[in-house]
N, C-alpha and C positions, 0 to 999 in steps of 0.2 A: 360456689363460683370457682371456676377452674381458675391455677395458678400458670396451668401452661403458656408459653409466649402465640400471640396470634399473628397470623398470616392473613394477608389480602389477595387473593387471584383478583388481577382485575379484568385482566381477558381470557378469553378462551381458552382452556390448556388440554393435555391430554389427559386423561385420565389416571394414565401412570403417575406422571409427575405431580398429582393431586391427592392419588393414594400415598406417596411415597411423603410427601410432607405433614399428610393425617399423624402418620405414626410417630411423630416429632412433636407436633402443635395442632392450637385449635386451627380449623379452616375455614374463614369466608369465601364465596365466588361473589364477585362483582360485578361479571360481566354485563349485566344489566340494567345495574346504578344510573342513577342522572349523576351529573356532575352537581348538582346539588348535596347530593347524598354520598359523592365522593368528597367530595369539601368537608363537608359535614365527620364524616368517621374517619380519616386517614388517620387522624392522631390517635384511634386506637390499636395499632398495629407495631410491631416492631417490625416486620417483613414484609414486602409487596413483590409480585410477580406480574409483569409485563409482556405484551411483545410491541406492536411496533405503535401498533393506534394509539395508547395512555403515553402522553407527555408527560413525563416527569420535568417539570421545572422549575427554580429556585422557586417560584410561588408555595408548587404542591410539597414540595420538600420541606420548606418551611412549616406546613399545616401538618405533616409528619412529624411531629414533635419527641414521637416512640421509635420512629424507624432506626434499624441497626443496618439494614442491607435493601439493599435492590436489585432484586434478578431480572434480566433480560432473555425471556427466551425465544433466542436468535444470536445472529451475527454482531451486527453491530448496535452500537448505545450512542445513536445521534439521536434518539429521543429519549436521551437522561441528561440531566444539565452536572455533568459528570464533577467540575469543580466546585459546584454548591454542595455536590452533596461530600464530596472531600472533606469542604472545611467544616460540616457539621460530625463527621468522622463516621458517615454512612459507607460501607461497605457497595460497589456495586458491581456485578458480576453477570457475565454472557457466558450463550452457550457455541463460542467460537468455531467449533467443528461439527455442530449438528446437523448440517447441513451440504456439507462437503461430498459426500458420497452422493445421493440423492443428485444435485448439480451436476458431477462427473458422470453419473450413469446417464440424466437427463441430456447432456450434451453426444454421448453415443446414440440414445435413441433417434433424435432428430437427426444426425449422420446416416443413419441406417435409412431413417423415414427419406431423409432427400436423397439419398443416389439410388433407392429401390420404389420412389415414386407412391409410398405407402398412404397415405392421406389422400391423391386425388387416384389411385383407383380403388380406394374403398367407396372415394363417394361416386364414383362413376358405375361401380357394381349395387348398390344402394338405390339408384336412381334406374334402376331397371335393364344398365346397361351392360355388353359383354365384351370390353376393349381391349384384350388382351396385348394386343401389338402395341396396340399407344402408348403402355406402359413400362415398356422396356427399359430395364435400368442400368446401373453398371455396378460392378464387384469394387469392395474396399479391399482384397489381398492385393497386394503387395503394389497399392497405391501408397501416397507420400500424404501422412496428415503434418500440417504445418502446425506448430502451437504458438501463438502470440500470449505470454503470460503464462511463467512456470512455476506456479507456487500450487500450494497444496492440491485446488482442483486442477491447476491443467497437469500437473506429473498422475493425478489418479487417470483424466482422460487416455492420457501416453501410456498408463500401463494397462489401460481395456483397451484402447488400438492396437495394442502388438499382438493382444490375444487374437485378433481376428485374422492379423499378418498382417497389418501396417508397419511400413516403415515413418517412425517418427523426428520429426526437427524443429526443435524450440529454439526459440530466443527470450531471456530474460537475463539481463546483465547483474540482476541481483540475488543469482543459483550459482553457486560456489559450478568449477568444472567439475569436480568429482560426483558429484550429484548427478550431473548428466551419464558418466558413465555410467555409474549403482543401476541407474535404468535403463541402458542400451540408446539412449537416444543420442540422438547427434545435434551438437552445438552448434547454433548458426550466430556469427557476429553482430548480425544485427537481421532487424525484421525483414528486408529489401532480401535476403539470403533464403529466408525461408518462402516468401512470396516465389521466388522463383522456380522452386521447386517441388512445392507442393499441389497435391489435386484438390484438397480438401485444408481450409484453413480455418481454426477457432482460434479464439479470440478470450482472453481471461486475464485482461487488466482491468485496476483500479480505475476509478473518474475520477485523473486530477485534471488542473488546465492542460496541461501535454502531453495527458492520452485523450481528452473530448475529441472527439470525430480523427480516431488514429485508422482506421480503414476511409482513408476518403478517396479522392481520384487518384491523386498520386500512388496509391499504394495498389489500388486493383491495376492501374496500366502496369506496374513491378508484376504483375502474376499472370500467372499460366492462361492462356485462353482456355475457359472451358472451366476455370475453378469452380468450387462448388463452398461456400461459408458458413458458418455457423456461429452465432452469439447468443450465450445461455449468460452471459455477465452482468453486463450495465448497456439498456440502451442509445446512451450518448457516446458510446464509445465508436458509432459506426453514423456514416456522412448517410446522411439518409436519401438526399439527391441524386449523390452519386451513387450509391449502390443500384440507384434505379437507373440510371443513367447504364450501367455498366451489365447490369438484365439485358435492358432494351437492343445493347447493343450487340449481345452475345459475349461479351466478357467472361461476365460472372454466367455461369448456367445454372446456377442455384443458389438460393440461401434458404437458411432455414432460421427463425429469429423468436426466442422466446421473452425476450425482452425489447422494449420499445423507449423515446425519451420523453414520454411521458404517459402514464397509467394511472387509471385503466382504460384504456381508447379501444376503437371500438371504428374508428375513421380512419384508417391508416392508408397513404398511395398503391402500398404493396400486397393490400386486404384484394382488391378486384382486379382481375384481368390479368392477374401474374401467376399462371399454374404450377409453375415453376419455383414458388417462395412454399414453405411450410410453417406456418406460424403455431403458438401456443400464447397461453394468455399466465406468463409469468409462470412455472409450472417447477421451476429448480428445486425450488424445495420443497415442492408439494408431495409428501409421502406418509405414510403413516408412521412409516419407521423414523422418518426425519422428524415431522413433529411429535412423537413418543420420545425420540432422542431430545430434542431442545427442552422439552418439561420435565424428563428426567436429569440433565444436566443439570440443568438449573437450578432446580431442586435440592442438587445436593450442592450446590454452591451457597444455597441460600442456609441449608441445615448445616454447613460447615463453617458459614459465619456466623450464625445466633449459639452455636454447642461449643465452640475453641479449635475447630479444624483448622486446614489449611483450604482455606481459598484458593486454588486453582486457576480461575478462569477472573481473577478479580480486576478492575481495569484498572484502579486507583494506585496509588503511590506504596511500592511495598515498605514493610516495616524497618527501618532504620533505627538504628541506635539511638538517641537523644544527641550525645554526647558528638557522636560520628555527624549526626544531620545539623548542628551546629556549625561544622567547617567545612561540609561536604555540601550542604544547599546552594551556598549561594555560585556553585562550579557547575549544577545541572544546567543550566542554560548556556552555557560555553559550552558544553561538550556536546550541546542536540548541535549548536552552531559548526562546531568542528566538522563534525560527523557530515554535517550535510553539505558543509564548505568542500570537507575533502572526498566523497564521492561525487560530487559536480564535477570534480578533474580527472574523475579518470573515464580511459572511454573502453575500458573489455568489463567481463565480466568479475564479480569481487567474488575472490579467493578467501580470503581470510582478514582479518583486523588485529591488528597489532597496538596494545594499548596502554603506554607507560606514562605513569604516575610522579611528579617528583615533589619532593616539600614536606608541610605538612599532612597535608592530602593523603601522599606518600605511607602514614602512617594509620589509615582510618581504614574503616569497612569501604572499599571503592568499588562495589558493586553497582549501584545507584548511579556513580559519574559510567561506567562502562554500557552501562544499558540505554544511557544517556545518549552516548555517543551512537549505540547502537540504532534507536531512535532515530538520530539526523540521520542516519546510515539510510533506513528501510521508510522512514512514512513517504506515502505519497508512492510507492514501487510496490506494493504489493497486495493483493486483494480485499485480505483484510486491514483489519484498522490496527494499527501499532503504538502500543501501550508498555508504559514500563513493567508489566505482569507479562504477556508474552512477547517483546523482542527475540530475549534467547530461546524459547520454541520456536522463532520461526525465523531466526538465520539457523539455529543447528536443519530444519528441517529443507533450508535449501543451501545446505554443505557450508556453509558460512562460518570458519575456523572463527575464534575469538581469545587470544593470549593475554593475557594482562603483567604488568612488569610494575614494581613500586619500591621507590628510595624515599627512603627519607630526608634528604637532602637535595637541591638544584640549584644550579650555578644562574649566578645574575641576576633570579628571581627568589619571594619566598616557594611560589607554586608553578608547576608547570604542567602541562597537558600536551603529550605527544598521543598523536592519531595518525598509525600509517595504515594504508589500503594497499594490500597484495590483488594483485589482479596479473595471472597468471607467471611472468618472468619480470614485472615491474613493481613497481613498488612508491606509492604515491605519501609525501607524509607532511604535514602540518602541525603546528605548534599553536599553542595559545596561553594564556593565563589572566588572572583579574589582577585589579590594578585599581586601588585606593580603598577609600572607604566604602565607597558605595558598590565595590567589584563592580567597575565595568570592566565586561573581558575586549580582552588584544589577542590581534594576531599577532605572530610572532615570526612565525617562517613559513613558506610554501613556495614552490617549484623548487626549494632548495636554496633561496638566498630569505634572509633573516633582514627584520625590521622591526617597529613596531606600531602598530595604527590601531585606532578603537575600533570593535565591530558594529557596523549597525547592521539596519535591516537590509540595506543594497547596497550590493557592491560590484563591482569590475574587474576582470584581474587583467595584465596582460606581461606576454612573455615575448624578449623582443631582444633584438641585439643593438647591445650600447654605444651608439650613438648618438651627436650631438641633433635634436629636435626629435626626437620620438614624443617624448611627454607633451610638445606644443602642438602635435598632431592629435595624439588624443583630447587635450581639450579644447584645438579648434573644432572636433570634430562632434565632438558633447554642445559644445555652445551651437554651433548648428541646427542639430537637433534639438534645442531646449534642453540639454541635462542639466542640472546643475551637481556639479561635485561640491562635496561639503568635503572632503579632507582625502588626503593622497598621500602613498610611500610609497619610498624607492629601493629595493634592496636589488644589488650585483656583487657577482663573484667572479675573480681574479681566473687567470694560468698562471703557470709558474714563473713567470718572468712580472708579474704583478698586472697586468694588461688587461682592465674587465673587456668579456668578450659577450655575458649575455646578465639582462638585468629582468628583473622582474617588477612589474608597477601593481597597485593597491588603491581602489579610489574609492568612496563611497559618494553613494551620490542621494538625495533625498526623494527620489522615486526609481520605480524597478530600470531597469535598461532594457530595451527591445535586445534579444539575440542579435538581429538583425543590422544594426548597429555595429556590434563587435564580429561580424562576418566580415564586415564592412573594412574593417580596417585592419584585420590579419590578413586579407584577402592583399593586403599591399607590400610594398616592399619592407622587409626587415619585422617586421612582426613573426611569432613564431608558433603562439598561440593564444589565447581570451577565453575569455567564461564571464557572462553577466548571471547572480544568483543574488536570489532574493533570498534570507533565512528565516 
């Protein structure tokens, strides 16, 4: 009987990545099992290897009794129940860039296929016919490709567009500016900037609530008549109505769409009578190289946690101290809050993060609270999925400076957590700390006047000049709407003559707040600015 550790493939993999773990361990393929017979043997494994079909969750993890790791090979791990397998101290690890090239090349070719018409006259030459003229296309030199979403694939997209001669302009407020230089592109403030200028527009944001249908009417009537789109990302990222709407009416002159909102369809509006659309059937990462990369990633992610490696790509909590995770733990949820309290307020793009420590804290491994912060920083803005394992890979990869500063000592408090955001000549900064037994964290300062108030999950801010009834206007104007606020602070600061001239408000309230709302009422006299954020 062999003594080596075993491995489970339970889907399909490439072949490499299946030689490559032979020479490590025994190997089963599973791809064929009942779920019967996966029930049945998981617990003889220390290893399993995944892609996206086998759900891992706290069930199967449980019946995993040997499991040390869990490989995903792909992108993301929303079919691994990632905190169950935490607390059993399972190892789980993706192959986050396997797939990156493959996407970026896929998104040039459907470029190329739509302004040169390549798809409808192949089938028109196939079909016996010889349309030369119909086909007439147009040149990408020294056309304007627009990039919505500047992380990993869309800067790979920007640097095959220039090869051809495009001039490139992105927007994503969460690419440090020096990053846009490094690659000749040019920085637009916001997406409305690049719509306007581009012939050619993709599209490479994440699916949260506030990017779902982020190309809808309003955004194609911002662009060029005659544009031409492409989305190789997430199909809910594009208004499906309007895009046809904006065909029909010669807006849009093309799109090209390898994603849809919901797969595998086979009925889609823009399937018949649109010659003008080029579709693909999910195709981004269909490559041999792409899936020989994700089984070989993986692979060695998975042999780097059963041998004493370094996991790489692992998505779970890195290794902390005992000692440091005893005073440091109960701060990581303040700092994801920080983090994502203090990039709601700024409105360019973030330069760098500036992030001081005071206290005890002060004195520990403060890696964990900075990556923390980094976290509130990036999820939800960027393609991939943002985990305490790669934050710092992917602000350094979109120019994202990170300083860190620690005393041992802070005034007023035992602990304190400052978190400033640079964004380009300003400078955005917040304060926080826990506060009793049970740390709940407080804020502490932000726009610059100091307070203190418990954080919850909703809040308000607003910035306003101090005068008598501002604060009865926001809560006639919450009670109107049904808000209810559960708890409010006040901080203002003086000139020199002692005279507050601008105060800043804090209200939490026990459901999110519509934007819409706080438009509402900066929109009026003496308000100066608002933010509703949910954390």
């Amino acid at each position: 009987m062999s003594d080596r550790l075993k491995i489970l493939v339970k889907e399909k993999l490439a072949d490499t990545g299946v030689d490559l773990l032979r020479e490590h361990f025994d190997v089963d393929l599973g791809d064929s099992w009942s779920d019967e017979e996966f029930r049945a043997r998981i617990g003889e494994y220390q290893g399993i290897l995944i892609r996206s079909a086998t759900k891992m969750t706290e069930e199967y993890i449980a019946l995993g009794t040997n499991l040390r790791v869990i490989g995903r090979a792909g992108v993301g791990v929303n079919n691994v129940d990632v905190p169950a397998a935490t607390r059993r101290g399972i190892v789980v690890a993706n192959a986050p860039q396997s797939n990156v090239v493959t996407a970026a090349e896929h998104t040039l070719a459907l470029l190329m296929a739509l302004a040169r018409n390549v798809p409808q006259a192949d089938a028109s030459l196939k079909a016996g016919k010889w349309e030369r003229s119909k086909f007439g296309g147009v040149e990408v030199y020294e056309k304007t490709l627009g990039v919505v979403g500047f992380g990993r694939i869309g800067q790979l997209v920007a640097e095959r567009a220039k090869g051809f001669g495009m001039k490139v302009v992105a927007y994503d407020p969460f690419v440090g500016a020096e990053r846009y230089r490094d690659l000749g592109v040019e920085k637009a403030d916001n997406s409305a900037d690049v719509y306007k200028v581009a012939d050619f527009v993709t599209i490479h944001l994440p699916v949260t609530p506030e990017t779902k249908g982020w190309l809808n009417a309003e955004a194609f009537a911002q662009m060029k008549d005659g544009v031409r789109v492409i989305n190789c990302a997430r199909g809910e990222l594009v208004d499906d109505a309007a895009l046809q709407a904006a065909l029909d009416s010669g807006k849009v002159a093309g799109a090209a769409l390898d994603v849809f909102p919901s797969e595998p369809i086979t009925d889609y509006p823009l399937f018949d009578g649109y010659p003008q659309v080029v579709v693909t059937p999910h195709l981004g990462a269909s490559t041999t190289e792409a899936q020989d990369r994700a089984g070989v990633q993986t692979a060695e992610q998975v042999i780097a946690a059963l041998t004493g490696g370094t996991v790489t790509t692992a998505v779970n909590i890195p290794a902390i101290a005992a000692e440091d995770m005893e005073v440091l733990g109960p701060f990581v949820p303040l700092c994801q809050q920080l983090g994502k309290l203090a990039v709601s307020l700024v409105d360019g793009s973030i330069d760098g993060l500036e992030l001081e420590f005071f206290g005890r804290i002060g004195d520990r491994d403060t890696r964990l609270l900075s990556i923390a912060v980094l976290q509130g920083v990036l999820t939800g803005h960027t393609e991939e999925e943002v985990n305490q394992v790669n934050a710092p890979s992917i602000a350094e990869e979109r120019g994202i400076s990170l300083t860190e500063t620690k005393r041992s000592t802070a005034r007023d408090f035992t602990d304190l957590v400052r978190v400033t955001i640079v964004s380009g000549e300003t400078r955005q900064r917040i304060v926080g700390t826990n506060v009793g037994r049970r740390n709940r964290p407080h804020l502490l300062e932000v726009w610059g006047q100091r307070f203190d108030l418990q954080l919850e999950r909703n809040l308000a801010l607003f910035s306003y000049s101090d005068v008598p009834g501002m604060i009865g206007r926001v809560g006639s104007v919450f009670g109107e709407k049904g808000i209810n606020i559960v708890s409010a602070a006040v901080g203002r600061a003086g000139d020199d003559d002692g005279a507050a001239e601008h105060a800043v408000m804090v209200v939490t309230t026990d459901a999110p707040v519509d934007p819409a709302v706080i438009d509402s009422l900066v929109a009026t006299d003496g308000f100066v600015a608002g933010r509703a954020v949910s954390l």
